[in-house]
Phi, psi and omega in degrees: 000143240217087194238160179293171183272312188301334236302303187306318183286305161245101183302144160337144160283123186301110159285126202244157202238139183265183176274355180293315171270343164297342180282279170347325178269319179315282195333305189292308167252033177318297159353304184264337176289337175278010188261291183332316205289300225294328177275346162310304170341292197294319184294342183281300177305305203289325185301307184285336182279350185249359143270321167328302183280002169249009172261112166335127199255158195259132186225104177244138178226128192233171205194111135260144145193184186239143178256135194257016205274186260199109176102344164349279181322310189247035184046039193228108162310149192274000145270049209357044189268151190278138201231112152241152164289327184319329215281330180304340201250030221252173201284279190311345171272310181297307184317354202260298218290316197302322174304323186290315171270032164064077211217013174284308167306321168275009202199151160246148172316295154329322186276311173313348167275341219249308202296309179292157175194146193227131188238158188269122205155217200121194189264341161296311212260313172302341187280316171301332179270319197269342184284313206272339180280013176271314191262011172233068166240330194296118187289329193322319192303138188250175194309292187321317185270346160297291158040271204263343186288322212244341173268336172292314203295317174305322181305312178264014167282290189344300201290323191286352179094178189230030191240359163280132176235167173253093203282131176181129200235160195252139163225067184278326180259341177304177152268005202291152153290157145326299208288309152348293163308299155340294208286298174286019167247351129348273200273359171286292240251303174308338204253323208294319177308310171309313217261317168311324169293315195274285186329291204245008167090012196323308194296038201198120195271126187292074194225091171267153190242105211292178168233167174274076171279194195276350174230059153243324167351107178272141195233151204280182191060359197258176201267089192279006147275323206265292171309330173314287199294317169309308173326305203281317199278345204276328184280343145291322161294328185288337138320251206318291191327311209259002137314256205302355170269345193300319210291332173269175186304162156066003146322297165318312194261325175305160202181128197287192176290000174239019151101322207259181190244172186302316207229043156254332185267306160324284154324348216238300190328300198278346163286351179308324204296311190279336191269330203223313166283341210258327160319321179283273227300340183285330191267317162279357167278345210258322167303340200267321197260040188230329183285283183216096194288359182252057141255294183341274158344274160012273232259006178283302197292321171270051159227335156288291199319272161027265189307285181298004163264337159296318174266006139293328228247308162300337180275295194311301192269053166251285190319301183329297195270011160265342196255330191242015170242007167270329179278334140337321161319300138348264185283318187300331164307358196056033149294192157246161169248025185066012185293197185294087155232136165333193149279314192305327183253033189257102140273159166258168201273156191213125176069004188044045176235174186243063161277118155290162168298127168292144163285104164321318158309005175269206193289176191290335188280330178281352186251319179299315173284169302310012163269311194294306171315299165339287204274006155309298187316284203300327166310310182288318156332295192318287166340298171309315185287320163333292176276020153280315185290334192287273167339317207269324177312322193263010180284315193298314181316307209251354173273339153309288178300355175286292209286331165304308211283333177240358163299307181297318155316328192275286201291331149313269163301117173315161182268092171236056190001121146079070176204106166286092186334073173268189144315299157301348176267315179291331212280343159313290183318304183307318191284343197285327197255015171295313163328286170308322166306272176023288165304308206270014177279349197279308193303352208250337169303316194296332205276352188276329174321339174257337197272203167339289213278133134246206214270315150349280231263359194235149178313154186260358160296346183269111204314143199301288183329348194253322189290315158327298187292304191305309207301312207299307136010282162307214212018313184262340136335317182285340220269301188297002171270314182278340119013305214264344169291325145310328169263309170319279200334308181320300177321301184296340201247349162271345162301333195279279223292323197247020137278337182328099215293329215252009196206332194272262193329289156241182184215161164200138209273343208235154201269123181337113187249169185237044152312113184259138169222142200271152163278324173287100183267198181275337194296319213287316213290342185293294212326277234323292203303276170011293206274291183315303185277350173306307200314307181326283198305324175302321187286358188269317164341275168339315169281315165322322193286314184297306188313308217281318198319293195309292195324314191302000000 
């Protein structure tokens, strides 16, 4: 073969395209290229829309609402049992609705446990999440102002509550209608209210209310400290009780079956205490010391004894928290509290932590932290003083009952000093007061003759005086059953009215959606097409380009 020699050294000349003949070439095949796009298009549109109808569309469905019941806030049901929202998604509650709506046939039962998830939001809260993300997207924003940016949103996350949520179920595999759904995500939030009721007492206030049986009933022979003290506890719960229900809604105005109202009961309760209890309770302890006085003596002295270890122990820790909330005072003031410190290190203090006082006159990043601080310093004030107020409060508490407690010993125990409590000392006492019983059987027959009881019912051995304190006893015992059978009514009819599983416990303004979404959106099928036909016209460039080389 015959090849030049020169052939390695000067290679062929490259031919090359001006931009001029590339116009030229376009210009020339405009035509077919715009036929190539528009039919890449079409075929590109059609291939996607009739995959759009053949991929299975997505059915999400969402229920705002709120829970409004009375502990909401601190996860506590209004019988103080612990409260999650997770508890609306709880097994026996979905099991409820699916049996109530008939759903075996369109769902299966596992799966329908599956499908819900309930969350914390709402439209307030998305509207609000969506304010502050716009405004902390601006990269333009400096440190300081991200900040502050991020300390309001927590601030109005704070203001707006925790108490709204979003109920929202997927029924992408079901069979359900739109309406269908509705009805069941609806119908979710009522069965949870019914099943909290029935199950978990929900319909019911963490009030207790005492009751009276037949065998409290006081009786001659009984252990009259043991009635005494029951008396006494039963007409202090029964206060506190008719306190916290006056205190809830709709108190004012219900009104049991005979017409009357709460604090028609309340007026009645509280003069009972001083006019009717306390004497019988004072009479069946003086019946007690009359049986054996040094359990009395006894049981007086260590219970005063108690009492004064409690109001050192409440006096201390006042003081303690009287003390360490003037020295906090103190040093965020840059004072001393005279502990050990150097000079070099008495800077002052903010918050009694050893942060120096920031200068306020400084730049914007030194005035936001000396903002932050501020309301840190003022918060923790608070706090203190609170719990200053709390302490000196349980000071008052135990120095009352201290003082009840030896009032109640005075009026028991005769004043006799320095007497040692024999045998021989009571059978003195008991002859001093035989005379005086005596007497006072006479004025005391007529009351028995009015009171529950008479004298028939009561043994004839017993002295008319012992018999006199029980009847009266029995009396104010029945006056204090019907007391507490009357506050029960009250109870049950403010639990009925501000428990109402369907109207109390939650609420919502707003009305069930439906949203259907394709897995194939219009976005991907415009991208497809796009992609497609750039891809057509390069391969079509290309070929042309090659056809025109070869003619050349």
């Amino acid at each position: 073969m015959n090849q030049d020699p020169n052939h390695w050294d000067n290679p062929p000349e490259e031919t090359s395209i001006s931009i001029s003949e590339m116009v030229h070439f376009l210009r020339v095949r405009a035509v077919q290229l715009f036929v190539v796009a528009i039919i890449t298009g079409m075929i590109s549109l059609g291939a996607g829309y009739f995959v759009r109808i053949a991929a299975p569309e997505s059915k999400i469905a969402s229920y705002e609402f709120a829970f409004t019941f009375d502990g909401a806030a601190e996860k506590l049901y209004p019988n103080g049992v612990p409260f999650s929202p997770q508890d609306v998604l709880a097994a026996p509650v979905l099991d409820t609705v699916y049996d109530s709506l008939h759903l075996k046939e369109r769902i299966e039962q596992s799966d329908f446990r599956k499908i819900f998830t309930i969350s914390q939001g709402g439209t307030s809260y998305a509207l609000l999440h969506s304010e502050f993300e716009q405004k902390l997207s601006d990269n333009k924003l400096s440190a300081p102002e991200r900040i502050q940016f991020e300390m309001q949103y927590r601030a109005a996350l704070d203001a707006l509550g925790s108490n709204s949520y979003i109920l929202t179920g997927d029924f992408t595999n079901s069979k359900l209608c739109e309406a269908e759904i509705q009805q069941v995500i609806t119908t979710i939030p009522t069965a949870w209210a019914n099943f909290v009721k029935e199950v978990r007492g929900l319909a019911s206030y963490d009030i207790s209310v005492p009751t009276v049986a037949d065998s409290d009933i006081i009786k001659i022979g009984d252990d009259y400290i043991f009635a005494a003290e029951n008396l006494r506890a039963t007409a202090q719960t029964l206060a506190v009780a008719t306190k916290l229900l006056i205190a809830k809604p709709g108190s004012k105005i219900v009104r049991d079956t005979d017409g009357r109202k709460l604090v028609d009961l309340v007026a009645e309760i509280e003069p009972s205490y001083a006019t009717d209890v306390l004497p019988t309770y004072l009479d069946l302890f003086r019946l007690a010391y009359e049986q054996n006085p040094e359990r009395v003596i006894r049981i007086f002295t260590n219970r005063i004894d108690i009492g004064k270890q409690a109001v050192a122990k409440a006096k201390s820790e006042a003081e303690i928290t009287t003390t360490a909330f003037q020295n906090y005072i103190m040093l965020s003031n840059g004072g001393d509290t005279h502990n050990d410190t150097s000079d070099g290190n008495q800077e002052k203090l903010v918050g009694g932590s050893n942060m120096p006082m920031v200068n306020l006159n400084a730049d914007f990043i030194d005035r936001l932290i000396g903002q932050g601080v501020a309301a840190n310093d003022l918060s923790y004030r608070q706090k203190l003083n609170d719990g200053q107020l709390r302490v000196q409060t349980s000071v008052l508490v135990v120095e009352d009952s201290l003082a009840t407690d030896e009032w109640l010993y005075e009026q028991i125990v005769p004043k006799m000093p320095d007497i040692k409590y024999s045998q021989t000392t009571t059978t003195r006492l008991l002859a001093e007061r035989k005379d005086t019983a005596a007497t006072e059987n006479a004025a005391q027959a007529s009351y028995l003759q009015g009171g529950s009881s008479t004298l028939g019912d009561l043994p004839s051995t017993t002295p008319m005086r012992v018999q006199a304190i029980v009847v009266a006893a029995q009396n104010t015992q029945d006056r204090q059953t019907k007391f507490c059978a009357r506050t029960q009514n009250f109870y049950d009819l403010l639990s009925k009215r501000n428990l109402n599983p369907s109207s109390i416990l939650y609420s919502s303004p707003y009305a069930p959606f439906v949203i259907y979404t394709n897995s194939v959106s219009l976005k991907q099928i415009l991208t497809t097409t796009v992609a497609a036909e750039c891809l057509a016209l390069g391969i079509s460039l290309l070929i042309m380009a090659t056809r025109k080389r070869q003619h050349a």
